[in-house]
FITORMI-567154 format. One record per residue (C-alpha): residue in one letter; x, y, z negated. Coordinates in steps of 0.5 Angstrom, whole numbers. Layout:
<atom r="a" x="X" y="Y" z="Z"/>
...
This chain:
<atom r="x" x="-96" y="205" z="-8"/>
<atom r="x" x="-102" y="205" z="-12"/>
<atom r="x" x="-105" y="198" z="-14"/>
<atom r="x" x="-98" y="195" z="-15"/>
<atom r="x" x="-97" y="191" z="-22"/>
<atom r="x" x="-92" y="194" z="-27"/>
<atom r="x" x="-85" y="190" z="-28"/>
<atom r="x" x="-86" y="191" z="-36"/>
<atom r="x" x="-88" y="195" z="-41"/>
<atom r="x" x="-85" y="201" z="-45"/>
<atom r="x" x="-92" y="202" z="-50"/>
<atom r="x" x="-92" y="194" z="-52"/>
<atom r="x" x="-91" y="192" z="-60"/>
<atom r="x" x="-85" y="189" z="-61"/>
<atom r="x" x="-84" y="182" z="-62"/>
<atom r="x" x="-84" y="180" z="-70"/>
<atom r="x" x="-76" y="180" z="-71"/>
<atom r="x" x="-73" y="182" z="-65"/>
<atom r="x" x="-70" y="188" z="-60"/>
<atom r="x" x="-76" y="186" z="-55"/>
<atom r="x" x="-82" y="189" z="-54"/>
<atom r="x" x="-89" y="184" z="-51"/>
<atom r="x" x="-87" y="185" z="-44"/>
<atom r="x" x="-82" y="190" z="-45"/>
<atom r="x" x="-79" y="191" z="-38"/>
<atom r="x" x="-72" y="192" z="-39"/>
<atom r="x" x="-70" y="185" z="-43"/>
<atom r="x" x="-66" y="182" z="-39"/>
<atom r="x" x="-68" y="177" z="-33"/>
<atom r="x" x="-66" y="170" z="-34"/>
<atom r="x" x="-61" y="167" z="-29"/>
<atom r="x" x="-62" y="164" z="-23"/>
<atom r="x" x="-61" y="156" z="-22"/>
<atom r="x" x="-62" y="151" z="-16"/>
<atom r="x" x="-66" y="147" z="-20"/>
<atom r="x" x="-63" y="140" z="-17"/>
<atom r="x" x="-61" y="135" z="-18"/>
<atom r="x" x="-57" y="136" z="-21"/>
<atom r="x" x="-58" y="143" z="-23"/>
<atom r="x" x="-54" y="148" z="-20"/>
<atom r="x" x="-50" y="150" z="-26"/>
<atom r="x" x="-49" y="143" z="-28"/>
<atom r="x" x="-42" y="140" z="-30"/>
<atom r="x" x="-42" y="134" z="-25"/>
<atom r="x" x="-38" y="128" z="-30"/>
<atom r="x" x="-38" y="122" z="-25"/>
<atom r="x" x="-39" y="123" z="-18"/>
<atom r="x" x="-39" y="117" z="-16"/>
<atom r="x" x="-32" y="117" z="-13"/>
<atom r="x" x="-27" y="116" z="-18"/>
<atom r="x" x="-25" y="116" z="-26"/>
<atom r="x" x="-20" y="122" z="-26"/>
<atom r="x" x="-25" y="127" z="-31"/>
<atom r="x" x="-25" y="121" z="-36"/>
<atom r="x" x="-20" y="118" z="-40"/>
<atom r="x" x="-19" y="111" z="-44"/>
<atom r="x" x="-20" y="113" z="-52"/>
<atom r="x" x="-14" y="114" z="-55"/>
<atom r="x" x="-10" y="118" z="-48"/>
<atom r="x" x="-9" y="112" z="-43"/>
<atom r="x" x="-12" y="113" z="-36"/>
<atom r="x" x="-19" y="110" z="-36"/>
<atom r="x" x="-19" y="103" z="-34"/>
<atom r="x" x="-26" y="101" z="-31"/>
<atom r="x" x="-28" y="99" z="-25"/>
<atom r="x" x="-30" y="104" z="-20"/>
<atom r="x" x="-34" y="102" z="-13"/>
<atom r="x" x="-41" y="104" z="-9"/>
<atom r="x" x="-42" y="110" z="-13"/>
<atom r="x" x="-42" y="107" z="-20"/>
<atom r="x" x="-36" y="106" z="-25"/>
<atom r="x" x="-37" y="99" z="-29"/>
<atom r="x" x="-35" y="97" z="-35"/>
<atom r="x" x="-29" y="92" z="-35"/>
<atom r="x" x="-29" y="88" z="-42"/>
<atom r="x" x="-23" y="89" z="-46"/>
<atom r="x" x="-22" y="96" z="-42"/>
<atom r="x" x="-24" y="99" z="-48"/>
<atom r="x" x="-29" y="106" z="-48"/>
<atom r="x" x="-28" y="112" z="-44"/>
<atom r="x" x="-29" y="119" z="-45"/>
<atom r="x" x="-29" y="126" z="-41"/>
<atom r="x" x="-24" y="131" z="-41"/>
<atom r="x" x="-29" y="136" z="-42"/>
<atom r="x" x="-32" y="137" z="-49"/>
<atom r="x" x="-38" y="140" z="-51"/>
<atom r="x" x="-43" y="142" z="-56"/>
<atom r="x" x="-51" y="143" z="-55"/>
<atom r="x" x="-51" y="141" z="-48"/>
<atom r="x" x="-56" y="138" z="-44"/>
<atom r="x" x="-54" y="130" z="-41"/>
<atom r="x" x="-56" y="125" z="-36"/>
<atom r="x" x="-54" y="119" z="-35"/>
<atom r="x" x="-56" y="112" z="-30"/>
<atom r="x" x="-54" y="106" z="-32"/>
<atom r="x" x="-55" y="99" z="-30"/>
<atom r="x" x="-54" y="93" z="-34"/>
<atom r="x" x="-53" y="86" z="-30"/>
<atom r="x" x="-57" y="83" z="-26"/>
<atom r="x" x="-55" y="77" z="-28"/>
<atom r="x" x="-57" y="75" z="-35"/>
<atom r="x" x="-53" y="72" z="-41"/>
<atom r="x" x="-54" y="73" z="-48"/>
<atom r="x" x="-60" y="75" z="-52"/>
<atom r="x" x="-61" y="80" z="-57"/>
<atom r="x" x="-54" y="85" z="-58"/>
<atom r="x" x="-51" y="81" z="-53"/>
<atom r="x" x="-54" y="82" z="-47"/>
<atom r="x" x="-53" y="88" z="-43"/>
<atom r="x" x="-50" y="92" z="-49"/>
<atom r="x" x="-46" y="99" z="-48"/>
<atom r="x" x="-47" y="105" z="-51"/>
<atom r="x" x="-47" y="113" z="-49"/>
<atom r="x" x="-44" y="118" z="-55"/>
<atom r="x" x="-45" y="125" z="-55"/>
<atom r="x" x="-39" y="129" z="-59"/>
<atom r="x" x="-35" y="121" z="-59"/>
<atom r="x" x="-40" y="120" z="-65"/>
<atom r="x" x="-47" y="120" z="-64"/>
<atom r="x" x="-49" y="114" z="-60"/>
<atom r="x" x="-56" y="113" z="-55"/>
<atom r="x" x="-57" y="105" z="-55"/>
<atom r="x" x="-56" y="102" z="-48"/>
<atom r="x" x="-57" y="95" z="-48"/>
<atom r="x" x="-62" y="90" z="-44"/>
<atom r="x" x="-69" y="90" z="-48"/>
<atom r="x" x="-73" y="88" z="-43"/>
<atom r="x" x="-76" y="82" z="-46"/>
<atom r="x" x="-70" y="81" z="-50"/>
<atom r="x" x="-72" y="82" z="-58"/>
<atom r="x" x="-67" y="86" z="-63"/>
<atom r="x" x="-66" y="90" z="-69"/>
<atom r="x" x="-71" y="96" z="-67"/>
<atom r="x" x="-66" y="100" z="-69"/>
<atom r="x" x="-61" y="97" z="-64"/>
<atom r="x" x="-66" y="97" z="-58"/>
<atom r="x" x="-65" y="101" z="-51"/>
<atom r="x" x="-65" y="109" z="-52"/>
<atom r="x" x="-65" y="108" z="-60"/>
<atom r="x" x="-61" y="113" z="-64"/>
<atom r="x" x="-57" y="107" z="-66"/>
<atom r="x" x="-58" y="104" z="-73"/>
<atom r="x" x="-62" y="110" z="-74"/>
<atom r="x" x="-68" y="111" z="-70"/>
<atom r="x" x="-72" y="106" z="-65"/>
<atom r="x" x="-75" y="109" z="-59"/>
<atom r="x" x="-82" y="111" z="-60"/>
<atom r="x" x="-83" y="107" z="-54"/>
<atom r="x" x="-79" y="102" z="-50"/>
<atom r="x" x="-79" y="104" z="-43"/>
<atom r="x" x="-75" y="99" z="-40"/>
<atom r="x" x="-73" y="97" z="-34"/>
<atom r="x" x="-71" y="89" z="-33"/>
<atom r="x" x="-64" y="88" z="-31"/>
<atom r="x" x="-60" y="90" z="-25"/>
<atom r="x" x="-65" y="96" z="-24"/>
<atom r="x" x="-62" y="103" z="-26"/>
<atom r="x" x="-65" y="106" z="-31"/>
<atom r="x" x="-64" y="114" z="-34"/>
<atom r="x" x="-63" y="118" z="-40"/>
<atom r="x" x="-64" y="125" z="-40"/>
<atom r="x" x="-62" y="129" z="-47"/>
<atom r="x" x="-62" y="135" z="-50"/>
<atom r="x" x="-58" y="135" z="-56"/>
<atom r="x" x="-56" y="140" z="-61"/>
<atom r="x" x="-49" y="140" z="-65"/>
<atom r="x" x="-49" y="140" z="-73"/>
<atom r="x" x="-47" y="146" z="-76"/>
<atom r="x" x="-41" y="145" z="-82"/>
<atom r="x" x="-40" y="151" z="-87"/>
<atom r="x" x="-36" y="150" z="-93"/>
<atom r="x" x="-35" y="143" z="-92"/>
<atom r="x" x="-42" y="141" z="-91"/>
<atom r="x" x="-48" y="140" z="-86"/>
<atom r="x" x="-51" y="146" z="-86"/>
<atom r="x" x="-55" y="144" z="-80"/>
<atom r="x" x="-56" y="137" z="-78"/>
<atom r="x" x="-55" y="134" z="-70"/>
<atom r="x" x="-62" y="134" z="-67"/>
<atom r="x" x="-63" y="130" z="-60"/>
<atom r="x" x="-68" y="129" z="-56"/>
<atom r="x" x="-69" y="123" z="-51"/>
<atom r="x" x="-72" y="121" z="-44"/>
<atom r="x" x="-71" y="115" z="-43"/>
<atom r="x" x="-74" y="114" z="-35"/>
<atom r="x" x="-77" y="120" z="-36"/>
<atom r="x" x="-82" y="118" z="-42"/>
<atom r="x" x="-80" y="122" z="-49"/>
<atom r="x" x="-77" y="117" z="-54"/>
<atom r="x" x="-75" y="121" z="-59"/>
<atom r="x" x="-77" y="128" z="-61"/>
<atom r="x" x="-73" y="133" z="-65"/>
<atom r="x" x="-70" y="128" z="-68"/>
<atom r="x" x="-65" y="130" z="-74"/>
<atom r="x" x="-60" y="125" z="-74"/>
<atom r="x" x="-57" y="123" z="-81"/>
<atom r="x" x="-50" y="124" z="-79"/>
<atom r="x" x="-46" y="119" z="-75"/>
<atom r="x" x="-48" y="114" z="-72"/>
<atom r="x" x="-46" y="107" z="-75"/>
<atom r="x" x="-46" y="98" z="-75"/>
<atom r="x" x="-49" y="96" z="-81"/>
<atom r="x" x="-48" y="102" z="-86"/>
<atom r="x" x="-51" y="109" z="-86"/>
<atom r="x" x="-47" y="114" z="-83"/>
<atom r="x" x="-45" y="121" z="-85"/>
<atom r="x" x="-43" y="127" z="-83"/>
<atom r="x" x="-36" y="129" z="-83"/>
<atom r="x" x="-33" y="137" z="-81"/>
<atom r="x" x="-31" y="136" z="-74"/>
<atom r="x" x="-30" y="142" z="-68"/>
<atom r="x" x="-36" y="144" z="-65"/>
<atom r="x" x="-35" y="140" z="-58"/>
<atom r="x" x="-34" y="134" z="-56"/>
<atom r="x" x="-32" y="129" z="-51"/>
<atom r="x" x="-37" y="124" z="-48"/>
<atom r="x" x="-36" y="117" z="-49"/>
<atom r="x" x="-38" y="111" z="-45"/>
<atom r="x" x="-38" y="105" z="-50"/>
<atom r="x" x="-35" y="98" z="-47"/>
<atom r="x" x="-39" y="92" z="-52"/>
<atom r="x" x="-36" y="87" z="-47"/>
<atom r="x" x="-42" y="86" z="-42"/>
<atom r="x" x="-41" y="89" z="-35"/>
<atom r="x" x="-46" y="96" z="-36"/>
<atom r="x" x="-45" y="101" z="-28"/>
<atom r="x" x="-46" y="107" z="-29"/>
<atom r="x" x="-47" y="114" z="-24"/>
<atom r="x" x="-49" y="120" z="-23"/>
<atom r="x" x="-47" y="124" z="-30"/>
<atom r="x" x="-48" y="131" z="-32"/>
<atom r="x" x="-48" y="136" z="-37"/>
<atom r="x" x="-50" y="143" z="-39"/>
<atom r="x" x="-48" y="146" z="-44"/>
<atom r="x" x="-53" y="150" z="-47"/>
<atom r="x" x="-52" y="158" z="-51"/>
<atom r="x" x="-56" y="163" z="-54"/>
């Protein structure tokens, strides 16, 4: 009909670099996805109901508590990681440290969220509960505080949203280091962040090669931290 817009272009300059013209009609639509949440093309992780996607580390059955949609960590249980592996992935995760509160500083309310089973976002109460900056709630552990700490207090749920990117290794060596960025209930606080290789205790961590996916790791620091809602996409192209 006459008047209608035009689907794209065949006559525009291509883009520096690429196949694709500036509006070029015939580059490929992206997929459909039901945005959620979660996401429809989501790997759901923990769906409120049981463990049976998790594993202890080291291959036992996991061994936390599951109840009212949550899964808790039970103290000397020892941390928990997914069947499912991944590389560049998005992440979510709720977590909620306990309402009670006993301890200060990294005794209270610690746990942590490691993409690949080596890079660690902090999960600790820091709800007016001064630590090592590095340590904090949402922090790249031992490596970069949060830009700001978005805490909620204890016993409140609180959420981690993650792009994360996997290194690259050739030849060895780290041809291209983890970034992740970080939304920590829904504020930025970490940007593209490069990370220096693994995340560590007391010492500067460093990159060794490894496959390029991962499991996801729960951490059980002694302190009875819920989680829920957990899921993942992997991300390609």
């Amino acid at each position: 009909m006459p008047g209608d817009t035009p689907r794209g272009y065949d006559d525009t300059p291509y883009l520096p670099g690429g196949e694709w013209r500036v509006h070029d009609a015939a580059r490929p639509q992206p997929p459909v996805v039901t945005p959620g949440p979660p996401p429809g093309d989501a790997v759901p992780l923990f769906d409120g109901r049981d463990l049976s996607g998790w594993r202890a580390v080291g291959g036992a059955s996991a061994g936390w508590r599951v109840a009212d949609g949550y899964a808790e960590v039970v103290p000397g249980a020892g941390d928990i990681e997914t069947l499912a592996e991944f590389g560049d992935c998005q992440l979510h995760v709720e977590w909620a440290t306990p309402v009670e509160v006993s301890g200060s500083s990294q005794g209270r309310g610690n746990s942590g969220v490691f993409l690949m089973g080596r890079y660690e976002i902090q999960v600790l109460d820091s709800h007016d509960n001064p630590t090592y900056a590095d340590g904090s709630a949402a922090a790249i552990y031992g490596q970069y505080p949060p830009l700001v700490n978005a805490s909620r207090p204890p016993g409140e749920w609180q959420s981690y949203d993650a792009v994360f990117l996997a290194p690259v290794f050739e030849g060895g060596k780290a041809v291209r280091p983890a970034v992740m960025t970080v939304f920590h209930n829904g504020v930025v606080v970490h940007h593209a962040a490069e990370l220096l290789g693994t995340t560590e205790h007391r010492q500067v961590g460093a990159y060794e090669p490894h496959a390029p996916e991962g499991p996801l790791r729960l951490q059980d620091h002694g302190d009875r931290v819920r989680y829920r809602n957990i899921w993942a996409r992997p991300l390609s192209g």
